[in-house]
C-alpha positions as CSV (number, residue, x, y, z in Angstrom):
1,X,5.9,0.2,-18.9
2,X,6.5,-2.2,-15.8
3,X,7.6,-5.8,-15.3
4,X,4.6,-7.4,-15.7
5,X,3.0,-9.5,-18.2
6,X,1.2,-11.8,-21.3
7,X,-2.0,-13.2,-22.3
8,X,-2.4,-15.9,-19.3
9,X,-5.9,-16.8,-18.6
10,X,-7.3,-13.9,-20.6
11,X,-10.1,-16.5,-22.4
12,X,-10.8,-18.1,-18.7
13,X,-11.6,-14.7,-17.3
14,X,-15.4,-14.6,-16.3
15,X,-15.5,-11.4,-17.3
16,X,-15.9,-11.0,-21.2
17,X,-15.2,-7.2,-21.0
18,X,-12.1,-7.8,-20.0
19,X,-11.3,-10.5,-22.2
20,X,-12.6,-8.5,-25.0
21,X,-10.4,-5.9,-24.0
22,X,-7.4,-7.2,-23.5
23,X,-7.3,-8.7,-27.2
24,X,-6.7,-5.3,-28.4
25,X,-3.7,-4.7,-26.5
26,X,0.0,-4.5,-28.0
27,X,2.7,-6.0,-26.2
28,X,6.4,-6.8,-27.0
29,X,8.7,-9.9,-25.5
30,X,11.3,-8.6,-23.7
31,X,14.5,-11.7,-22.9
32,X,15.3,-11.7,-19.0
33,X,17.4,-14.1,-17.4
34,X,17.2,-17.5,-17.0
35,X,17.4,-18.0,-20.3
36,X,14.1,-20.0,-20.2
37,X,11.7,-17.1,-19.4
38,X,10.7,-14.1,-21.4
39,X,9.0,-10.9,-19.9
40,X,6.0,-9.5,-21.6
41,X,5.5,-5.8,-21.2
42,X,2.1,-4.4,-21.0
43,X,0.5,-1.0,-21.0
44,X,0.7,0.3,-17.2
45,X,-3.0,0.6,-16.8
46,X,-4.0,-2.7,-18.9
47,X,-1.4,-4.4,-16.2
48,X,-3.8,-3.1,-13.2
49,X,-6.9,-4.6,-14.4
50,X,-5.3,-7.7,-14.6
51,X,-4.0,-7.3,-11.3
52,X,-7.7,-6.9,-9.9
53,X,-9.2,-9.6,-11.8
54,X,-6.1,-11.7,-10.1
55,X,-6.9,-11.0,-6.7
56,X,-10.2,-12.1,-6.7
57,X,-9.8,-15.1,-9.5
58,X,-7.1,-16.5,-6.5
59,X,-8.7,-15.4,-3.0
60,X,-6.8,-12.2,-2.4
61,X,-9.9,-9.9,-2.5
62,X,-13.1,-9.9,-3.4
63,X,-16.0,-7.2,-4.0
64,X,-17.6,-7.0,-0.4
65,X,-21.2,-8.3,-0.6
66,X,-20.7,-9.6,-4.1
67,X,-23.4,-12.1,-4.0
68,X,-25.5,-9.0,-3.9
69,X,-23.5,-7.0,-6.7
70,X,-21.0,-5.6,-4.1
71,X,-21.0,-2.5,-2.3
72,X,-19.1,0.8,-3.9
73,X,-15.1,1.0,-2.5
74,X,-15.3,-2.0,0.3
75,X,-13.5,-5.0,0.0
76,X,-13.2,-8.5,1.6
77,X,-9.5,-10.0,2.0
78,X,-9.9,-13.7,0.8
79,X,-8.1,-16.7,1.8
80,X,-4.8,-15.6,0.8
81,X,-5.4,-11.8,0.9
82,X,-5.9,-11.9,4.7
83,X,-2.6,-14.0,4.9
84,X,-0.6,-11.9,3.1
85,X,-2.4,-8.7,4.6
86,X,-1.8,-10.2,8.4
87,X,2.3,-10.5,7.3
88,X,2.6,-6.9,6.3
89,X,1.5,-5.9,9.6
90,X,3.5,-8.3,11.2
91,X,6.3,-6.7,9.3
92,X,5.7,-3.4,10.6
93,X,4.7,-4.5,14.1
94,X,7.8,-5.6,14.9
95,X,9.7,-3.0,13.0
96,X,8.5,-0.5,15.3
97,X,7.5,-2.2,18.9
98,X,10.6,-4.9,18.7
99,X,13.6,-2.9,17.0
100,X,12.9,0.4,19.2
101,X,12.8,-0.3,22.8
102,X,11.2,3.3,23.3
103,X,8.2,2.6,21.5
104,X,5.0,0.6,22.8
105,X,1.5,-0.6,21.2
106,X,-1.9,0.0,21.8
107,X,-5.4,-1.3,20.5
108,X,-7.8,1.4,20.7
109,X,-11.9,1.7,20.4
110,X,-13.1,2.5,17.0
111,X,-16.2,4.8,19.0
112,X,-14.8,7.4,20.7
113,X,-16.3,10.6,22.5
114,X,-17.8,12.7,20.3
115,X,-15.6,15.8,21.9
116,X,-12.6,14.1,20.8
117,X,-13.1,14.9,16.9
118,X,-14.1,18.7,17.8
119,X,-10.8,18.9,19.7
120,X,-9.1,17.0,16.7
121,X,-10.4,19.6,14.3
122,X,-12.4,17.0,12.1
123,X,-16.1,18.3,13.5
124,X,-15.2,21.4,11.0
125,X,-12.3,20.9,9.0
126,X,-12.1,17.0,7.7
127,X,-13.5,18.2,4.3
128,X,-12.7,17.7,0.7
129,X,-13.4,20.3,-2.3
130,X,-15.8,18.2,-4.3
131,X,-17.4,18.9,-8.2
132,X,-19.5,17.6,-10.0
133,X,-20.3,17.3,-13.8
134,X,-23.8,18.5,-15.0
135,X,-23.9,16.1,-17.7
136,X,-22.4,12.5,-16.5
137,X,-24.0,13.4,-12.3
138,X,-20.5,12.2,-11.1
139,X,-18.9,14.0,-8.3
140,X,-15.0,14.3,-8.1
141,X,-12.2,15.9,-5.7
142,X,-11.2,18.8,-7.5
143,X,-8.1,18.8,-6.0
144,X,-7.4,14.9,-7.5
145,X,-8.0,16.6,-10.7
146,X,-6.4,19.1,-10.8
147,X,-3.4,16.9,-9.5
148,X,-3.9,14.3,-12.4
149,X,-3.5,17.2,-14.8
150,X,-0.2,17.8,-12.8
151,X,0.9,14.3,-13.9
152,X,-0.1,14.3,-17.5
153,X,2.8,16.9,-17.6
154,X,5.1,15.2,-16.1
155,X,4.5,12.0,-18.0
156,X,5.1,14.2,-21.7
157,X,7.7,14.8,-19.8
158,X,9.0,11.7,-19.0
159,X,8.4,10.4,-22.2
160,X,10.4,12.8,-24.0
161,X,13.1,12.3,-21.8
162,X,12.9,8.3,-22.7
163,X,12.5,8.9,-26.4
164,X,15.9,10.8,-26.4
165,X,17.3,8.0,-23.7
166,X,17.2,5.7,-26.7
167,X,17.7,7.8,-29.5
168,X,21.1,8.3,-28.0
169,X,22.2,5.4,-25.9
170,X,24.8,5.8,-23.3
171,X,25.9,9.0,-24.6
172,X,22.4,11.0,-23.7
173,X,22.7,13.1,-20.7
174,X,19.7,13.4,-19.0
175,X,20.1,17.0,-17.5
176,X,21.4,18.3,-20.5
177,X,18.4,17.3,-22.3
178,X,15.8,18.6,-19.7
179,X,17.4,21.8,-19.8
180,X,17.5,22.4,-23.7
181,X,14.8,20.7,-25.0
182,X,12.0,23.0,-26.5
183,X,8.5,20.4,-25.6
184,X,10.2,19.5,-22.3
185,X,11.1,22.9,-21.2
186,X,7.5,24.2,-22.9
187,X,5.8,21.3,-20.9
188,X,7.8,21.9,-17.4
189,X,6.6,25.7,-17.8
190,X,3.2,24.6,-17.7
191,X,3.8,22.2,-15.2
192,X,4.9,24.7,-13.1
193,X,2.9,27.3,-13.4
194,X,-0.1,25.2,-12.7
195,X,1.4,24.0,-9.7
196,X,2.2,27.1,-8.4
197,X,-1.5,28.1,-8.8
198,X,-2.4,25.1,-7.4
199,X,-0.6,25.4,-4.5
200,X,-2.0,28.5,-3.2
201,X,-5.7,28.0,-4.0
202,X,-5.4,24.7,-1.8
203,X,-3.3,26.7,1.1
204,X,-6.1,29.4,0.8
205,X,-9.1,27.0,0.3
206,X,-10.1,29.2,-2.6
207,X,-12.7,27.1,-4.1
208,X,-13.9,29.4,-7.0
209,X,-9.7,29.6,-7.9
210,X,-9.9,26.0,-8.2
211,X,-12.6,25.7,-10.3
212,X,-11.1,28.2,-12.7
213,X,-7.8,26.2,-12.5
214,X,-10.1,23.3,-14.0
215,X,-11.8,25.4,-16.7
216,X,-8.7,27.0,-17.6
217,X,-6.6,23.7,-18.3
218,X,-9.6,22.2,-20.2
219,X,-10.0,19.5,-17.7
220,X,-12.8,17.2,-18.8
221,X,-15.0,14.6,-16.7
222,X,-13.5,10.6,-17.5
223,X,-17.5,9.7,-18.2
224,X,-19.0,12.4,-20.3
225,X,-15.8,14.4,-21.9
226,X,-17.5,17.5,-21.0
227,X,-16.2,21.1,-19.5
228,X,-19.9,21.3,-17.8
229,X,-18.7,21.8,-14.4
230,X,-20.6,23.0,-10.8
231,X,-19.1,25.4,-8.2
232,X,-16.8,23.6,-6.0
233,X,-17.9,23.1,-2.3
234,X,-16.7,21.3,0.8
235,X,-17.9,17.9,2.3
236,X,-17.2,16.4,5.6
237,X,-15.9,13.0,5.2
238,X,-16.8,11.7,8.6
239,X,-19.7,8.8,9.1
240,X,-21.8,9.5,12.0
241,X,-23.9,7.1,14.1
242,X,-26.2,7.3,17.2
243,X,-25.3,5.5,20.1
244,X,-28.0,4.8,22.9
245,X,-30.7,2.8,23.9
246,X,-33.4,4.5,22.7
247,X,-34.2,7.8,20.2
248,X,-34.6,10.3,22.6
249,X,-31.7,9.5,25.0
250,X,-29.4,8.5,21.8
251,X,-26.5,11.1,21.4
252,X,-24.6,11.8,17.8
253,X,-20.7,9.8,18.2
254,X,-18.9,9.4,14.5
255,X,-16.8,5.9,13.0
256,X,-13.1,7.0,14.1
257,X,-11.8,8.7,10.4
258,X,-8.0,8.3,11.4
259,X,-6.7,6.0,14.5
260,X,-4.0,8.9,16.0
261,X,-6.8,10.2,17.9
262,X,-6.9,7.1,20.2
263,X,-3.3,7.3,20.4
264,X,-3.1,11.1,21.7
265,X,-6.2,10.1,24.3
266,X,-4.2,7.3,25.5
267,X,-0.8,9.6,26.2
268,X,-1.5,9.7,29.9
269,X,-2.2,6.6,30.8
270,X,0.6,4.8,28.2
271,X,3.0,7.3,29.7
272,X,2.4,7.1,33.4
273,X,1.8,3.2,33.2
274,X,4.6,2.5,31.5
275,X,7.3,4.6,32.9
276,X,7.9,6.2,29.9
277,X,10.7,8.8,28.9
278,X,10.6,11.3,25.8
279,X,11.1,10.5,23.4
280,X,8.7,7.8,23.4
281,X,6.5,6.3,20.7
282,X,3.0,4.7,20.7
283,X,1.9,2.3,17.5
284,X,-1.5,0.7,16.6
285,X,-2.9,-1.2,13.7
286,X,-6.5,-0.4,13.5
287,X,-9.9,0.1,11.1
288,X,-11.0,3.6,10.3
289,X,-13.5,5.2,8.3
290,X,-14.1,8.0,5.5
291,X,-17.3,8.6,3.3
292,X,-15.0,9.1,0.2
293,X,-17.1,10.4,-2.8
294,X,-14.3,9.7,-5.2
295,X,-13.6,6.1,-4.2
296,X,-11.1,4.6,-6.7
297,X,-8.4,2.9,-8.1
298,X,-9.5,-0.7,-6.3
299,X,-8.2,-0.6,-2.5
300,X,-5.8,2.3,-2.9
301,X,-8.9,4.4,-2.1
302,X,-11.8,2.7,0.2
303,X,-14.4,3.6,2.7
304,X,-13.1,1.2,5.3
305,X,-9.7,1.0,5.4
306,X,-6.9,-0.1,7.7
307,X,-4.2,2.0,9.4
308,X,-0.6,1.4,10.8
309,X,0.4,4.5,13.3
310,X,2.9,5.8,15.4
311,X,3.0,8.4,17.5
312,X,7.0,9.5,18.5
313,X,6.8,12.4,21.2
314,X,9.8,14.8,21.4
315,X,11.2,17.6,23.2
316,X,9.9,21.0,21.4
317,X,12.9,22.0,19.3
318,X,13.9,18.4,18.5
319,X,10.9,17.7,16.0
320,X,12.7,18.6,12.8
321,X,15.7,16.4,13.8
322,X,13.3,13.2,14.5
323,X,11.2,14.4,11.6
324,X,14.2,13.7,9.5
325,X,15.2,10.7,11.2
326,X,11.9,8.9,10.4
327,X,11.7,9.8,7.0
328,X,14.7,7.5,6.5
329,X,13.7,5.2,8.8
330,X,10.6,4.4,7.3
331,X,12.2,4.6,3.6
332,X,14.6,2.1,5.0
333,X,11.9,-0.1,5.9
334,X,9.8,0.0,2.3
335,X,13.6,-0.5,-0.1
336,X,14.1,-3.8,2.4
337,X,11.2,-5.8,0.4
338,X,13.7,-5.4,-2.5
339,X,11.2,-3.5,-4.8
340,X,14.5,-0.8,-6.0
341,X,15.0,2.8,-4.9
342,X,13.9,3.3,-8.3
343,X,10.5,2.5,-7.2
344,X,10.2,5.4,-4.4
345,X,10.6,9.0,-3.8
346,X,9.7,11.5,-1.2
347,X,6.9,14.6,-2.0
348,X,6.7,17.2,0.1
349,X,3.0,18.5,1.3
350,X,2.0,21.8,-0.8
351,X,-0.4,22.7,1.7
352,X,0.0,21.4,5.5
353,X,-2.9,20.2,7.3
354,X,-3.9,23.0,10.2
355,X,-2.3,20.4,12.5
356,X,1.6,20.6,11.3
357,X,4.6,22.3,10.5
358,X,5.8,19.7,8.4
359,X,5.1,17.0,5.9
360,X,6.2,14.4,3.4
361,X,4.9,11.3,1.7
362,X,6.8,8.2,0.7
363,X,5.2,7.5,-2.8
364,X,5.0,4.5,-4.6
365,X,5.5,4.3,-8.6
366,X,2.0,1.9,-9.0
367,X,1.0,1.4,-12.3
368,X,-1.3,4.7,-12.5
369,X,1.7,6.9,-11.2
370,X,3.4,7.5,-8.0
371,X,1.1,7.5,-5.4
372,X,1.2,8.0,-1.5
373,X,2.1,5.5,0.4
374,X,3.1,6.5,4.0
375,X,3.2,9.9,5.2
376,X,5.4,11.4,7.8
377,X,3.8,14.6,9.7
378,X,5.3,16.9,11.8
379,X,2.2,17.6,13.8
380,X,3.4,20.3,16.8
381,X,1.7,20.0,20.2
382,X,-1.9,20.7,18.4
383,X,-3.1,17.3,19.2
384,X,-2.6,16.9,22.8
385,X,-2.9,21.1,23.6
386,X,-6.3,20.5,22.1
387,X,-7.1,17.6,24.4
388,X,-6.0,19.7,27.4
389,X,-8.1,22.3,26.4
390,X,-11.5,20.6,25.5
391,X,-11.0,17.4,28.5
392,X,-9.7,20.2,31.4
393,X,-7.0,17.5,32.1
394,X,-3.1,18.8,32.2
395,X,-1.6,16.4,29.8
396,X,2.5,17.7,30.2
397,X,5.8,15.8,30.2
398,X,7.6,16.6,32.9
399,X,11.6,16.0,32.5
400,X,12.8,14.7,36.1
401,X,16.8,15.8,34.5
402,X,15.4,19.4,33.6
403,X,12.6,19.7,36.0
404,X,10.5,21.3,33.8
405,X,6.8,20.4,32.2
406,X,6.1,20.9,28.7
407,X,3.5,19.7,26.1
408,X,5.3,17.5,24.1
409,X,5.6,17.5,20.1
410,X,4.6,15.0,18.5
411,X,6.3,13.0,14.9
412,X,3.7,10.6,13.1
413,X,3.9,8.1,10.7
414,X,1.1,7.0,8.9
415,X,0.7,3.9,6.5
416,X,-2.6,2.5,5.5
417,X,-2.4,-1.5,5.1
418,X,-4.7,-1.5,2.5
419,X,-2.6,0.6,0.3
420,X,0.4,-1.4,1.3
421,X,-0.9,-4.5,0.2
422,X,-1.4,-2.9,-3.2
423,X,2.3,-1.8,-3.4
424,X,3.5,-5.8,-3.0
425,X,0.7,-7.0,-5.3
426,X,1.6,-4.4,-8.3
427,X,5.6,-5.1,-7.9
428,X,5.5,-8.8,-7.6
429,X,2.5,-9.9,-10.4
430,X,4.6,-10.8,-13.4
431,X,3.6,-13.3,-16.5
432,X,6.5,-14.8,-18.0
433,X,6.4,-16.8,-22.1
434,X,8.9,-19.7,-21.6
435,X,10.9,-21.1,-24.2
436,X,8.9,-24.0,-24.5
437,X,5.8,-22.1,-26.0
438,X,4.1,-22.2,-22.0
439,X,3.3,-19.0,-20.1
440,X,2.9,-18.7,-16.1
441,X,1.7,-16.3,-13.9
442,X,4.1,-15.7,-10.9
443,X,3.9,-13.2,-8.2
444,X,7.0,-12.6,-7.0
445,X,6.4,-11.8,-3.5
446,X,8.7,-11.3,-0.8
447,X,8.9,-14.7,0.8
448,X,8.6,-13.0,4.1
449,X,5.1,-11.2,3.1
450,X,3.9,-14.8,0.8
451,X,1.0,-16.2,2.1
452,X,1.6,-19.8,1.6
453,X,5.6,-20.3,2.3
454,X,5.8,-24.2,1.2
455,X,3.9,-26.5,-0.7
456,X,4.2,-30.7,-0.4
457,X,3.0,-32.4,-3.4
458,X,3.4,-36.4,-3.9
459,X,4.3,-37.3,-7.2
460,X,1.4,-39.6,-7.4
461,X,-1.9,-40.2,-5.1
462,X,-0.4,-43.9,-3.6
463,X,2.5,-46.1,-3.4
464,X,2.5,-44.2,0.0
465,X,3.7,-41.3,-1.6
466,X,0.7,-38.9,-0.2
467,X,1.6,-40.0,3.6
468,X,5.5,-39.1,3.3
469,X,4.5,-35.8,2.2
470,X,1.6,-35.4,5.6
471,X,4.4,-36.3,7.5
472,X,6.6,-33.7,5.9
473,X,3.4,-30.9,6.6
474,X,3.4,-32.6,10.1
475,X,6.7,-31.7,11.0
476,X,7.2,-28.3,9.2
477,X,3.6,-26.8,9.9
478,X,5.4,-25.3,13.4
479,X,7.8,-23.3,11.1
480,X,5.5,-21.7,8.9
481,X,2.1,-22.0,6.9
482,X,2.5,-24.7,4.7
483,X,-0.1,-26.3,1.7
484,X,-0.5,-29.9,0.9
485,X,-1.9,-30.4,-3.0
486,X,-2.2,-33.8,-4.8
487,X,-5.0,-32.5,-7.5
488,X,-3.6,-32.4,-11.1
489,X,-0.3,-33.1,-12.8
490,X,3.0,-31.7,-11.3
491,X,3.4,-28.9,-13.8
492,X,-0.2,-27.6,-13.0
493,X,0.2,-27.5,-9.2
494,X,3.3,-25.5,-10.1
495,X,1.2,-22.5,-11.8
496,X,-1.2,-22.6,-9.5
497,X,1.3,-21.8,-6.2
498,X,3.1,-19.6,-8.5
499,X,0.2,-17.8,-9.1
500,X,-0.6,-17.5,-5.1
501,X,3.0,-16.6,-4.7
502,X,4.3,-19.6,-3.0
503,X,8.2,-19.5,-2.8
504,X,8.9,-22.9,-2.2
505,X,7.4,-26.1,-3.3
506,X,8.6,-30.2,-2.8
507,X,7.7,-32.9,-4.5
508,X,8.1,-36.4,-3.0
509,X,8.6,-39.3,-5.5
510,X,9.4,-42.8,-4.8
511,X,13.4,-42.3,-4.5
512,X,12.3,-39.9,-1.1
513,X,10.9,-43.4,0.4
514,X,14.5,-45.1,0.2
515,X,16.6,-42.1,0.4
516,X,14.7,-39.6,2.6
517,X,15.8,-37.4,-0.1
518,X,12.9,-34.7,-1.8
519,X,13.4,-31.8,-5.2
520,X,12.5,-28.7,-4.0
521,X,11.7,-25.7,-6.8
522,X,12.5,-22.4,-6.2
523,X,9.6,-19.9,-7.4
524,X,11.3,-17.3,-9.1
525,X,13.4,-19.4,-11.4
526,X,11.8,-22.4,-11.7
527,X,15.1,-24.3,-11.0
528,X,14.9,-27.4,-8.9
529,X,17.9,-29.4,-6.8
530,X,17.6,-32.5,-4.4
531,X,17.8,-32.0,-0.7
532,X,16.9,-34.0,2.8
533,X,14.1,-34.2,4.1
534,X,15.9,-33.1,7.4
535,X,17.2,-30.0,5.9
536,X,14.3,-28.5,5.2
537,X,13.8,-26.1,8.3
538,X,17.7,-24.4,7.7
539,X,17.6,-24.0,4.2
540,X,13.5,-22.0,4.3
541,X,13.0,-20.9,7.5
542,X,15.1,-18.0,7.6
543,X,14.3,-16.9,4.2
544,X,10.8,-17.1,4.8
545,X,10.5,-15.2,8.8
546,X,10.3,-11.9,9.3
547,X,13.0,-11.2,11.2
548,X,15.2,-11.4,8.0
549,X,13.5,-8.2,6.5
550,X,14.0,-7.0,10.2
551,X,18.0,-7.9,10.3
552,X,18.1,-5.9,7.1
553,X,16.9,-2.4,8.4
554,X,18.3,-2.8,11.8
């Protein structure tokens, strides 16, 4: 279970499935502080599809082309989806170009040379083991599978392990447990055999292994329930395109699958033009493309996604040191939104891509599982020694201290916005009961990612109430992105920026014409105190900017 939760809206929804659905559900009322507000606590995977059907029902993001029934795994970011979107990559903009003066940006093409992904390796080895079932004519990733199966354990696990957490109370020791308990040790045995399996099928690319690894633990297709499985084969994931003016002089270039290509391409000339020194970095923010068969879980898996990358360049011998260093870096970066350690944890990559000599992700508990996040690669000298060899240009470092060349290694983290995004909207959607019988929807965003930071409400629509709050939006739009909303009663413009996320609203009444005086309400806890006009600015700006999640990981 996770903080999120009751039956909101469910009748409103326009779509009766889910409605229909939902009904069936059990829940439990859990008390949280204030004392006003009760937390419901839903089933995991009942909390997601609420999530979805609340990011398109309030302009986060919507089902691209959905006048026209949508279009598998591509999304459109809404009114506030593209705010909120735009503030996470503000967030790690600046984290990286502002806080390190050794790092730089770039904005490179989505087409490239076509050269460039035979150099990269992703002409003949950007595939995926694919399957499909006989019976339902789905296609899945064998190796997501075969992972999910991997999880199931762990989750028997897990709940075990919280079954005797309340059984015994404060007394329970946790390791003790693990390491004595018949069904935990019976499931971990399984666990880890099928890991170990798995784990050298995928470093061999055995694809008849992992097929048997699916018949044998009785894995069974979502849609049909049925063992009727194909041979497992590869399948290039790269969209291709022809660029020219006509057929014949047209020539084959692909949709960029990953942005660190442009980066590496761009070594020389960021390096020479900019004086730079290893170690040096090189971020961008850009779109890229994979033809994912298995496109799922809403945007945590899409066809068109968006990328935040940095290259760090190092010294050969070094990389292991950096490695390190980023990994905490970047964890450093994710626990300053406030989500909880509790929320994170490394993995270490099974099976390294061709390219590296060391990997880890930062995953993210969503409410399917923990799921990758970020990764952090060790990737060598491959990507620019590939270069050299398929441009003919020398692309070295040379040290003007040591007076010696070398190709330089190279440290890469890897974060895909859209995924991102997800992260914030899963942590912060929460649906309180309050004492007084009402419920609210409230995501609890960080106020520096929120796409709407204040709202300005008049009391009533005249006695010149409506033009004391314009003048408050005149003067405080500069600061950051306010609303102004007069539709409704009070308490409904309330649910409706909670629901958007909105961590500040002020009401003007008729006192704030003699006194200059306005209430401002606090999102999270409803509670509500007077305050000038004048001090506005001080007591929300800070809260609100970026550079207070920035002071924190400094």
């Amino acid at each position: 279970m996770i903080n999120f939760f009751t039956f909101y809206g469910a009748s409103k929804r326009k779509n009766a499935n889910f409605a229909a659905k939902f009904f069936k559900l059990n829940f439990s009322v859990e008390h949280v502080a204030p004392p006003y507000m009760h937390r419901i606590i839903m089933a995991q995977e009942d909390v997601f599809k609420k999530i979805v059907s609340h990011c398109k029902e309030y302009g986060f993001v919507f089902p691209s082309s959905d006048i026209y029934d949508g279009l598998a795994a591509v999304y459109d970011y809404g009114q506030n989806g593209v705010e909120l979107k735009n503030n996470i990559k503000e967030y790690w903009w600046k984290s990286m170009v502002l806080l390190h003066e050794n790092i730089v940006g770039i904005d490179s093409a989505i087409f490239m040379h076509p050269t460039i992904w035979k150099a990269s390796g992703h002409v003949d080895a950007f595939n995926d083991p694919l399957i499909d079932n006989r019976d339902s004519k789905k296609r899945y990733r064998a190796d997501v599978l075969i992972e999910d199966q991997i999880g199931k354990y762990e989750e028997k696990i897990a709940k075990e392990v919280e079954k005797a957490r309340k059984r015994f109370g404060e007394a329970f020791d946790e390791a003790k447990f693990r390491e004595t308990n018949p069904r935990v040790l019976e499931n971990q045995k399984k666990l880890d055999q099928l890991h170990e399996r798995y784990a050298s099928a995928m470093n061999a690319m055995d694809l008849e292994e992992l097929k048997q690894i699916i018949l044998d633990e009785g894995i069974v297709d979502p849609i049909s329930g049925t063992k009727n499985w194909t041979d497992v084969r590869q399948f290039n994931l790269m969209f291709s395109t022809e660029m020219g003016s006509t057929a014949d002089s047209a020539s084959k270039i692909y949709l960029r699958p990953e942005t660190a290509q442009g980066i590496f391409v761009n070594y020389l000339n960021v390096q020479k033009t900019g004086r730079m020194k290893i170690p040096f970095g090189i971020a961008q923010i850009g779109k890229a493309f994979r033809n994912e068969i298995v496109a799922r879980q809403f945007i945590f898996r899409m066809r068109e996604f968006e990328q935040m990358e940095m290259q760090f360049f190092v010294k050969p011998g070094t990389e292991m040191e950096w490695f390190n260093k980023w990994k905490e870096t970047r964890m450093k970066w994710h626990q300053a939104l406030g989500f909880g350690e509790e929320y994170y944890r490394f993995h270490d990559h099974e099976k390294l891509a061709h390219y590296a000599n060391a990997a880890c992700d930062i995953e993210f508990k969503m409410p399917f599982g923990f799921k990758e996040v970020e990764g952090i690669h060790s990737r060598t000298d491959f990507d620019l020694s590939q270069h050299e060899k398929y441009s003919g240009r020398a692309i070295k470092y040379f040290d003007p201290i040591t007076k010696e060349s070398y190709t330089p290694y190279d440290i890469e983290t890897s974060i895909g916005v859209d995924r991102m995004f997800l992260t914030v909207m899963c942590h912060s959607y929460c649906e309180e009961q309050l004492d007084n019988g009402e419920t609210r929807v409230v995501l609890k965003l960080p106020a520096a990612l929120a796409p709407v930071k204040l709202c300005v409400m008049p009391l009533v629509k005249k006695d010149g109430l409506p033009e004391k709050a314009r003048e408050i939006i005149d003067n405080l739009k500069f600061h950051f992105n306010c609303h102004y909303d007069e539709k409704d009663s009070i308490g409904k413009r309330y649910r409706r920026q909670d629901a958007i996320g909105t961590p500040y609203c002020v009401t003007v009444d008729h006192d704030t014409l003699n006194d200059n005086m306005v209430t401002l309400r606090f999102r999270d806890t409803m509670e509500q105190e007077r305050v000038n006009i004048c001090d506005l600015v001080g007591i929300i700006e800070d809260k609100v900017s970026i550079a207070g999640l920035l002071k924190k990981i400094q």
